[in-house]
py3Dmol code that shows the C-alpha trace and the ligand (Angstrom):
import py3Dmol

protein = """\
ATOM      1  CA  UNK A   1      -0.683 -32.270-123.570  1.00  0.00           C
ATOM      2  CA  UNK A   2       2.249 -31.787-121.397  1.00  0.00           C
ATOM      3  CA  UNK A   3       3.035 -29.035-119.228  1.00  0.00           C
ATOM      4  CA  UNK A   4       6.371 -26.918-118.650  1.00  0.00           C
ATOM      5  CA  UNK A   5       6.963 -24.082-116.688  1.00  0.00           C
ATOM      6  CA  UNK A   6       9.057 -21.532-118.590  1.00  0.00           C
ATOM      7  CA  UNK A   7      11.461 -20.122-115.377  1.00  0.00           C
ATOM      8  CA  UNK A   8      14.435 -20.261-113.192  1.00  0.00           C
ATOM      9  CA  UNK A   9      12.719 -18.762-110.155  1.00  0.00           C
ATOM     10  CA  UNK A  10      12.024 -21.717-107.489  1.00  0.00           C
ATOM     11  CA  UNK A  11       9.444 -20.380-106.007  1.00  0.00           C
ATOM     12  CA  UNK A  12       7.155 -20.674-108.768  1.00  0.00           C
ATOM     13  CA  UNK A  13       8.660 -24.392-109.766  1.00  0.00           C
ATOM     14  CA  UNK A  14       7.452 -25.577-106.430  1.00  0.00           C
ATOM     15  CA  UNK A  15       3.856 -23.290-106.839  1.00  0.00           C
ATOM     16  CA  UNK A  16       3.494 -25.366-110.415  1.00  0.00           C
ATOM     17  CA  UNK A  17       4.904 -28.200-109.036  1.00  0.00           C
ATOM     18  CA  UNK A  18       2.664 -28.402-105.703  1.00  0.00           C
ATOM     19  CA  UNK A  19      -0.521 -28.116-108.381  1.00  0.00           C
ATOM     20  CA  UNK A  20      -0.036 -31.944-109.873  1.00  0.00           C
ATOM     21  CA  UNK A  21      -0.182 -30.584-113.318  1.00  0.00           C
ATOM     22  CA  UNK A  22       3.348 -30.162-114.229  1.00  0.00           C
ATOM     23  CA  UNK A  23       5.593 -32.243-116.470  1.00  0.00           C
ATOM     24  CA  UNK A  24       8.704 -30.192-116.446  1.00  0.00           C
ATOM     25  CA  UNK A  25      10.644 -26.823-117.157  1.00  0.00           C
ATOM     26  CA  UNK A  26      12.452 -24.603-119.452  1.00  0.00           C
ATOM     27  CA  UNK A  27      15.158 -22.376-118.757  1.00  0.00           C
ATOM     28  CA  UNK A  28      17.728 -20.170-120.947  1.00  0.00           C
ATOM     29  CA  UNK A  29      20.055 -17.752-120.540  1.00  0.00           C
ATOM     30  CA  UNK A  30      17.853 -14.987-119.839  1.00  0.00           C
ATOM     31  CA  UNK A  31      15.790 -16.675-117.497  1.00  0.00           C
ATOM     32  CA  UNK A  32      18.448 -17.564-115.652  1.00  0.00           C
ATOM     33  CA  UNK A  33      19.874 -14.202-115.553  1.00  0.00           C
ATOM     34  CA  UNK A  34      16.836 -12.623-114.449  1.00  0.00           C
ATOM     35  CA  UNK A  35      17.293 -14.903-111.224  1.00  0.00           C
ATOM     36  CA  UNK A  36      20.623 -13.927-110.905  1.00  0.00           C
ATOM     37  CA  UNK A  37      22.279 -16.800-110.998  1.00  0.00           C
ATOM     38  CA  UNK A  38      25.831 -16.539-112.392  1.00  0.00           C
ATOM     39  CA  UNK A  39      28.624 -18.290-112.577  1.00  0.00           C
ATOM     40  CA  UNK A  40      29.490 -21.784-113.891  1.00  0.00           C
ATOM     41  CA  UNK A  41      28.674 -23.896-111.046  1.00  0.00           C
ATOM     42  CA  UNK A  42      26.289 -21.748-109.913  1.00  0.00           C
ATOM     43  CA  UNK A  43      24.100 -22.473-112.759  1.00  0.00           C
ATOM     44  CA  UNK A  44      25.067 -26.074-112.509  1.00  0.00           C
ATOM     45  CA  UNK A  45      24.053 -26.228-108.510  1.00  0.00           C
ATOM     46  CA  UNK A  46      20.788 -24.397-109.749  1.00  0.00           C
ATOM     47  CA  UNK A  47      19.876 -26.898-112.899  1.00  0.00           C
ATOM     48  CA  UNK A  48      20.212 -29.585-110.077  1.00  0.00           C
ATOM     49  CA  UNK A  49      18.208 -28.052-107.531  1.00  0.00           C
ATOM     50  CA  UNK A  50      15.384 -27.672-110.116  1.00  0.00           C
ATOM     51  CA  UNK A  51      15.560 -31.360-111.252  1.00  0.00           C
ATOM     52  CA  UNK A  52      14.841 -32.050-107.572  1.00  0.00           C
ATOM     53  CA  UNK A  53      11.570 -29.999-107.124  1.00  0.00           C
ATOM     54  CA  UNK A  54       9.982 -31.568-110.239  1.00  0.00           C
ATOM     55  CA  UNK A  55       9.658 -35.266-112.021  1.00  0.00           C
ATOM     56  CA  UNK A  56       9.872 -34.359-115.472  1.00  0.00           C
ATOM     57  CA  UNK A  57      12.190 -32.782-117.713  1.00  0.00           C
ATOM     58  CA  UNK A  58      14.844 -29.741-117.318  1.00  0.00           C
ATOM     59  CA  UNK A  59      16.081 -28.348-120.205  1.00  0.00           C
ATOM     60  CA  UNK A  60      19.361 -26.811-120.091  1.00  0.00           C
ATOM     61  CA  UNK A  61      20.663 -24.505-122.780  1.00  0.00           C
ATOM     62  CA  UNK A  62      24.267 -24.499-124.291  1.00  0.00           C
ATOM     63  CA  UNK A  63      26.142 -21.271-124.304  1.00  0.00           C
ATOM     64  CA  UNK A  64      28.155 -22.185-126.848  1.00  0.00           C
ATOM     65  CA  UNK A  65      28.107 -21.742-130.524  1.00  0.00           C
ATOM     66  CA  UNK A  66      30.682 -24.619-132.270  1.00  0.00           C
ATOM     67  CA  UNK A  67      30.209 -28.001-132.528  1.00  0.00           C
ATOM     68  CA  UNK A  68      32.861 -29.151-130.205  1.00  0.00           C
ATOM     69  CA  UNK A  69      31.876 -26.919-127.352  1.00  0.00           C
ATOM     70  CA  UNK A  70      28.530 -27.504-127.582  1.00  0.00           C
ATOM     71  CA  UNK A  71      29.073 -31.057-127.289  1.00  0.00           C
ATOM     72  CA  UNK A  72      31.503 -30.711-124.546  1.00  0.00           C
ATOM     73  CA  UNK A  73      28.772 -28.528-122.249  1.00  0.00           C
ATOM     74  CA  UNK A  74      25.751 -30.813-123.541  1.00  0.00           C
ATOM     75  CA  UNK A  75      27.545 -34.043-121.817  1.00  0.00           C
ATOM     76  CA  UNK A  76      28.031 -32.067-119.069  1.00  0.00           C
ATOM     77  CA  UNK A  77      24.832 -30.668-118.174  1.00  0.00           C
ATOM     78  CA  UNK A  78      23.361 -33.936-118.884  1.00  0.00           C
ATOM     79  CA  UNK A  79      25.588 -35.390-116.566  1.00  0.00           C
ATOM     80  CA  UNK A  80      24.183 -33.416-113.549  1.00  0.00           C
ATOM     81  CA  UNK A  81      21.306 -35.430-113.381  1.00  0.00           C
ATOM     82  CA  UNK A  82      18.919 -37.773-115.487  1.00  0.00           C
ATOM     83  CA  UNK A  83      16.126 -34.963-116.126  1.00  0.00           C
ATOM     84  CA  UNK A  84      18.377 -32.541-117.919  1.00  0.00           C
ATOM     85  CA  UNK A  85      16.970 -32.109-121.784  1.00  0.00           C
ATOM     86  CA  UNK A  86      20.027 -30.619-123.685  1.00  0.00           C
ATOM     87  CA  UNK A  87      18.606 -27.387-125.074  1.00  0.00           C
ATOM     88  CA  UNK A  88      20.512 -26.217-128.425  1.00  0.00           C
ATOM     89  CA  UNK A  89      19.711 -23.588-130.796  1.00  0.00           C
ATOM     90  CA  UNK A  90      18.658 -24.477-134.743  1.00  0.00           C
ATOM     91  CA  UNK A  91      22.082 -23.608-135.863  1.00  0.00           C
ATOM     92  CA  UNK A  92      24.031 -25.484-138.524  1.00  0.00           C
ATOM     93  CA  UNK A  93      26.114 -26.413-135.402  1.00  0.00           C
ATOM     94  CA  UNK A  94      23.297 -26.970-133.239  1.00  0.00           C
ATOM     95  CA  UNK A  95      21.542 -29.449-135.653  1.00  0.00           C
ATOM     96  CA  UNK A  96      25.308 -31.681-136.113  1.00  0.00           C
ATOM     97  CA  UNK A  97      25.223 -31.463-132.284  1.00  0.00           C
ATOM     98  CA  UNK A  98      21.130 -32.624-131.815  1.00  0.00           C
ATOM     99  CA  UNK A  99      21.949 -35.181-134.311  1.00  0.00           C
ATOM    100  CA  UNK A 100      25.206 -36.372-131.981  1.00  0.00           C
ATOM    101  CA  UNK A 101      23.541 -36.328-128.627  1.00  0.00           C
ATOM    102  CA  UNK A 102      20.455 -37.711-130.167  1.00  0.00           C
ATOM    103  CA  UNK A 103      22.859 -40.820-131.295  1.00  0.00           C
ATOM    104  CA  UNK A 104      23.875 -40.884-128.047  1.00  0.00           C
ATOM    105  CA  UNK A 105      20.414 -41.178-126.271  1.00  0.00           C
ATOM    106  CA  UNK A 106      20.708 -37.635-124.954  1.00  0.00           C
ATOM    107  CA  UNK A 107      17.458 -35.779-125.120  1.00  0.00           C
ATOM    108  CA  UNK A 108      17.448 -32.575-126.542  1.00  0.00           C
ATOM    109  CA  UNK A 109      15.446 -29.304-127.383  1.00  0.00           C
ATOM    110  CA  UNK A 110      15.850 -27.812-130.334  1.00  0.00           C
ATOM    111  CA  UNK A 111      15.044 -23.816-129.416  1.00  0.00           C
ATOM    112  CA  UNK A 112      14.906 -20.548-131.368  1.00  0.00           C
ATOM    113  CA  UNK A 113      12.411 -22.394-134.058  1.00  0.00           C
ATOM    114  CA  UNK A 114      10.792 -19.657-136.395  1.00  0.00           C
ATOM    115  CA  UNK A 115      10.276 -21.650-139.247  1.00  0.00           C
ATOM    116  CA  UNK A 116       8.350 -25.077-140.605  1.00  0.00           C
ATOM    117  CA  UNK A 117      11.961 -25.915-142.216  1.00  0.00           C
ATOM    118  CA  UNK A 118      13.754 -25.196-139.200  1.00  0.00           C
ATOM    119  CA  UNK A 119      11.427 -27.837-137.446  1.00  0.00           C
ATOM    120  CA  UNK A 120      11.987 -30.267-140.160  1.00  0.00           C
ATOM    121  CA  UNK A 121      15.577 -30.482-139.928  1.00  0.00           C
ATOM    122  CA  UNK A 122      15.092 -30.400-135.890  1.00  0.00           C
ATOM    123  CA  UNK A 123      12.737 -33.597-136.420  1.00  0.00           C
ATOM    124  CA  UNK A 124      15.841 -35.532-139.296  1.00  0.00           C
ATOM    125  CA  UNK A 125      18.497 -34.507-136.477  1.00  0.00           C
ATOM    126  CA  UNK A 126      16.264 -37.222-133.949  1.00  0.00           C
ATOM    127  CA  UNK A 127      15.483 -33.954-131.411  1.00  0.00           C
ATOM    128  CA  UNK A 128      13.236 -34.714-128.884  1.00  0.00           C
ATOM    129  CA  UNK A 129      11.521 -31.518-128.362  1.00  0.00           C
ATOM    130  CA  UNK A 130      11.695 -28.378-130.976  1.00  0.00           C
ATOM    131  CA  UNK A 131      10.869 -25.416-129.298  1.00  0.00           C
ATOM    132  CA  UNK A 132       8.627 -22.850-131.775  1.00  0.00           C
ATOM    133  CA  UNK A 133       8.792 -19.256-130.472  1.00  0.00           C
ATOM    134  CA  UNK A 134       5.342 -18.355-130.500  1.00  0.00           C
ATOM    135  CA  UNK A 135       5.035 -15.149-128.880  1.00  0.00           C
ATOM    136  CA  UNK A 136       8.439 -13.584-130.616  1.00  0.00           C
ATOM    137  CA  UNK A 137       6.414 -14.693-134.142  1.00  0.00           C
ATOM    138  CA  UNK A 138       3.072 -12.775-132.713  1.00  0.00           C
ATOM    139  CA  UNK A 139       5.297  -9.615-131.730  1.00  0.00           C
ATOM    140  CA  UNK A 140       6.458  -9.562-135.585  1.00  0.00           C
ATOM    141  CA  UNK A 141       2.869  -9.678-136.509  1.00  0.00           C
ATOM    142  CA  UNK A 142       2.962 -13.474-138.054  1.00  0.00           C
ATOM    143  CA  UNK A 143       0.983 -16.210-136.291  1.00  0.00           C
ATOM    144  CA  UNK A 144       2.860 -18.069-134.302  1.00  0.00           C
ATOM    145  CA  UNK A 145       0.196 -20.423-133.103  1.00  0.00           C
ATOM    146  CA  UNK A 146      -0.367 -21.316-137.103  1.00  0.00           C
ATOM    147  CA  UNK A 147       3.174 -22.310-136.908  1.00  0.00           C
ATOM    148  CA  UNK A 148       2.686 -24.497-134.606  1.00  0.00           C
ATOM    149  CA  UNK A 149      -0.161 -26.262-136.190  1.00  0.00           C
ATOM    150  CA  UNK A 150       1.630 -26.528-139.494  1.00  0.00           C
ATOM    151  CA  UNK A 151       4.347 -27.863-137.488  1.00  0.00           C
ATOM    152  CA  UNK A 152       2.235 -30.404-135.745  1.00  0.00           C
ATOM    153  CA  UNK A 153       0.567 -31.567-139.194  1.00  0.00           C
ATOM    154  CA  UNK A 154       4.049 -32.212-140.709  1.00  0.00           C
ATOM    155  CA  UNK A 155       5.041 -34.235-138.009  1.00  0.00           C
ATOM    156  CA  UNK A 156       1.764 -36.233-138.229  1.00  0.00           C
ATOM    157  CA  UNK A 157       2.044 -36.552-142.254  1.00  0.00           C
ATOM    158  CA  UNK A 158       5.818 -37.969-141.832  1.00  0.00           C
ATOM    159  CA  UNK A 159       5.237 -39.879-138.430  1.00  0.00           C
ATOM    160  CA  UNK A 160       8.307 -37.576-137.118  1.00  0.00           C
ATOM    161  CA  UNK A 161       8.462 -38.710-133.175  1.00  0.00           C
ATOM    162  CA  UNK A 162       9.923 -35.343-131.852  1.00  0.00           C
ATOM    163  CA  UNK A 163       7.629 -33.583-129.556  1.00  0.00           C
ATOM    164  CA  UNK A 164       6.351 -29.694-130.166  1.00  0.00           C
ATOM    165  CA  UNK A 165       6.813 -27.597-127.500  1.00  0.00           C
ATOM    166  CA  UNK A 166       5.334 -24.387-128.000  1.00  0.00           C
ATOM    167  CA  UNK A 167       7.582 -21.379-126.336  1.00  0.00           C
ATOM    168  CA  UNK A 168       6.916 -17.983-126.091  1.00  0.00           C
ATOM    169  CA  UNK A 169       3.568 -18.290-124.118  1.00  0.00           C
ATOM    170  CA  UNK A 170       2.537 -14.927-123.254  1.00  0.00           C
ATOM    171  CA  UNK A 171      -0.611 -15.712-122.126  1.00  0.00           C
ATOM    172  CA  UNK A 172      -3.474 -18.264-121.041  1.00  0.00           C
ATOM    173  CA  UNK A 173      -5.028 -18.162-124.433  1.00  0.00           C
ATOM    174  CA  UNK A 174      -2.166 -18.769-126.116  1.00  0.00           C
ATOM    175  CA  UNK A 175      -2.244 -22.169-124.269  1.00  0.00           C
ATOM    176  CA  UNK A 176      -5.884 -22.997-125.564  1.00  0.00           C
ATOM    177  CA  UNK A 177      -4.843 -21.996-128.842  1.00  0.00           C
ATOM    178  CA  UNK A 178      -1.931 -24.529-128.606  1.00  0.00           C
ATOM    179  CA  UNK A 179      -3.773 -27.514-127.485  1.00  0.00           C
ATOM    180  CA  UNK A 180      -6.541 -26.615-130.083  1.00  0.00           C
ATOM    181  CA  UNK A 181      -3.781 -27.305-132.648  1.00  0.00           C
ATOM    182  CA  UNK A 182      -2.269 -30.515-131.359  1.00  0.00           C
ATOM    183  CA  UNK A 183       0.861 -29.087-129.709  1.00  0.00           C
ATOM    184  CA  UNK A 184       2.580 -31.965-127.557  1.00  0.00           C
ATOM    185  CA  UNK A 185       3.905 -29.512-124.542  1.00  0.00           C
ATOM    186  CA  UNK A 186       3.564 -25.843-123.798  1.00  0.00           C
ATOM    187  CA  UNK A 187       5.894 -24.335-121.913  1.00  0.00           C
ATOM    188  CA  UNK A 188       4.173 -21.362-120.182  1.00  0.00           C
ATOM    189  CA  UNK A 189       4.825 -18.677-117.239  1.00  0.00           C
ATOM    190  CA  UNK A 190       2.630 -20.002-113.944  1.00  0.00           C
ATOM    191  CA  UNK A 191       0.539 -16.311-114.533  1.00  0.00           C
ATOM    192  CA  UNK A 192      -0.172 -17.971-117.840  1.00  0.00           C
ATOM    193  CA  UNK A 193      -1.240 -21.499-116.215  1.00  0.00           C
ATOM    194  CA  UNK A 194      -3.122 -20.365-113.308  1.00  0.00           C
ATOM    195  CA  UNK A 195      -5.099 -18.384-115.380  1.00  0.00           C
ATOM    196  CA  UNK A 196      -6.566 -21.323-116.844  1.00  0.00           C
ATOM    197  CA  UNK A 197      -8.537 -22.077-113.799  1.00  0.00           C
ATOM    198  CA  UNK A 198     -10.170 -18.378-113.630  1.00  0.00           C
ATOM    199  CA  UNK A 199     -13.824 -17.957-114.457  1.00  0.00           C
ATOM    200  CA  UNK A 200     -16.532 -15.604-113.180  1.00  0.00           C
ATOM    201  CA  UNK A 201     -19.102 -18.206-112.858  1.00  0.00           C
ATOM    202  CA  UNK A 202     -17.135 -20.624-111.217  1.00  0.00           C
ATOM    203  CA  UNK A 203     -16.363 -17.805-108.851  1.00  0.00           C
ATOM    204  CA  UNK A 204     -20.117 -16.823-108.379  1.00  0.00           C
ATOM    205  CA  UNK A 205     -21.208 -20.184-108.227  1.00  0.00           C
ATOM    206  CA  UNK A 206     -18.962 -21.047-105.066  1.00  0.00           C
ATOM    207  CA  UNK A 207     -20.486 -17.551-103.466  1.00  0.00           C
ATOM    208  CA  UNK A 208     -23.753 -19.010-103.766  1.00  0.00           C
ATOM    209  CA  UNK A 209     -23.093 -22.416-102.831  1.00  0.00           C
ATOM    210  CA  UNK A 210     -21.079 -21.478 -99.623  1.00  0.00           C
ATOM    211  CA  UNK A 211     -23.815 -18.712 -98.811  1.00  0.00           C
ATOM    212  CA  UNK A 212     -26.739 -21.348 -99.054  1.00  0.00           C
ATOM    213  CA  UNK A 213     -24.658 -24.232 -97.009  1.00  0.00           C
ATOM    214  CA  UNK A 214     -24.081 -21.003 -94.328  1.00  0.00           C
ATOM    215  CA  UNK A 215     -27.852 -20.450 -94.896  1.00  0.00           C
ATOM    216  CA  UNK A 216     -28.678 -23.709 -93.384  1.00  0.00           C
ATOM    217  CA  UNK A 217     -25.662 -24.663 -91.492  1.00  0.00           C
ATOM    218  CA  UNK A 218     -25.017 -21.555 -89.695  1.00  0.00           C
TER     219      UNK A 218
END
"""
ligand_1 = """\
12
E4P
C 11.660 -21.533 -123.683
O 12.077 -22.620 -123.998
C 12.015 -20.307 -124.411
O 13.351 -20.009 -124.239
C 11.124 -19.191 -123.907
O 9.788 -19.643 -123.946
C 11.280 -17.890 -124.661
O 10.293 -17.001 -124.214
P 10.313 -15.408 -124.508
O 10.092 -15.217 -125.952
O 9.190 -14.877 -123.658
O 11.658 -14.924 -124.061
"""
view = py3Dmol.view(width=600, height=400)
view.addModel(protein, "pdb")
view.setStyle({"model": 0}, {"cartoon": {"style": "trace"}})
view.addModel(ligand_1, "xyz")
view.setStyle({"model": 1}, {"stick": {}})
view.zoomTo()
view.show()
């Protein structure tokens, strides 16, 4: 299972990145808002700056909303550097534009997927990633983790090659609960990482090992 980081703030690209364990990021509008980056080239600079820190993929989301424009912004983020994963919502536009750039041997990420059918047409359209919501679902009181596994299942049955990303991570169990079901990639906070690693034994057990190496060793 791959791992993403799901933020615009540097800092905690490097932290993620500095751990080994990460295979790229996600960003959208919101994330990148709550950095404060603004402005055209701004973003663009900031995009670039990311692909630097990590190896993997960067996906980059399209502002706009027609065909033509998203086209237009989806060559140009990818042209900022070989990393950059086109992100495009599951709109009838978005899907004519995954199924261009996917022609074109652009990756992409198909985002703001609620729904198995949603996914399917993400997977006909040749997307590379499509990006369940899994946490949005949960707040609505539907299980968005059983989306993903029915999502994962229907990609098996067909032999679809696009990769689920499960989005939305709230939280470190939601990341279990995602590789339980097959999910390719989660894309997850660093809280929601880290906290993988946390255990009271583990943290007892080094206590006592330290304090019996200090016993003898001074
Ligand atoms: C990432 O690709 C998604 O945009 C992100 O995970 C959405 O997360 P949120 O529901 O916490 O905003």
């Amino acid at each position: 299972m791959k791992f993403f980081i799901d933020t615009a703030n540097l800092n905690q690209i490097k932290e993620a990145q500095d751990l080994g364990i990460l295979d790229g990021v996600t960003t959208n509008p919101s994330l990148m808002a709550k950095e404060g980056i603004k402005g055209d080239e701004n973003i663009k600079k900031h995009y670039q700056t990311i692909c630097e820190i990590v190896d993997g993929d960067v996906s980059a989301e399209v502002i706009a909303t027609d065909f033509d424009g998203m086209i237009k912004e989806g060559e140009t983020l990818a042209a900022l550097h070989p990393q950059i994963t086109i992100k495009v919502p599951v709109t009838k536009e978005g899907i004519k534009a995954i199924k261009y750039f996917s022609d074109k041997g652009f990756k992409t990420n198909c985002t703001l997927v609620f729904s198995i059918g949603q996914a399917l047409l993400a997977a006909k359209a040749g997307a590379t990633y499509v990006s369940p919501f899994i946490g949005r679902l949960d707040d609505i009181s539907t299980d968005g983790v059983e989306l993903i596994k029915h999502i994962v299942d229907m990609y098996n049955y067909y032999g679809f090659e696009t990769q689920v990303l499960a989005a939305s991570i709230r939280h470190t169990q939601h990341i279990i609960q995602c590789a339980e079901v097959g999910a390719d990639v989660v894309t997850a906070p660093l809280s929601a990482i880290t906290g993988l690693l946390n255990h009271p034994l583990t943290d007892l057990g080094l206590e006592k090992f330290l304090a019996d190496y200090k016993k003898l060793n001074g």
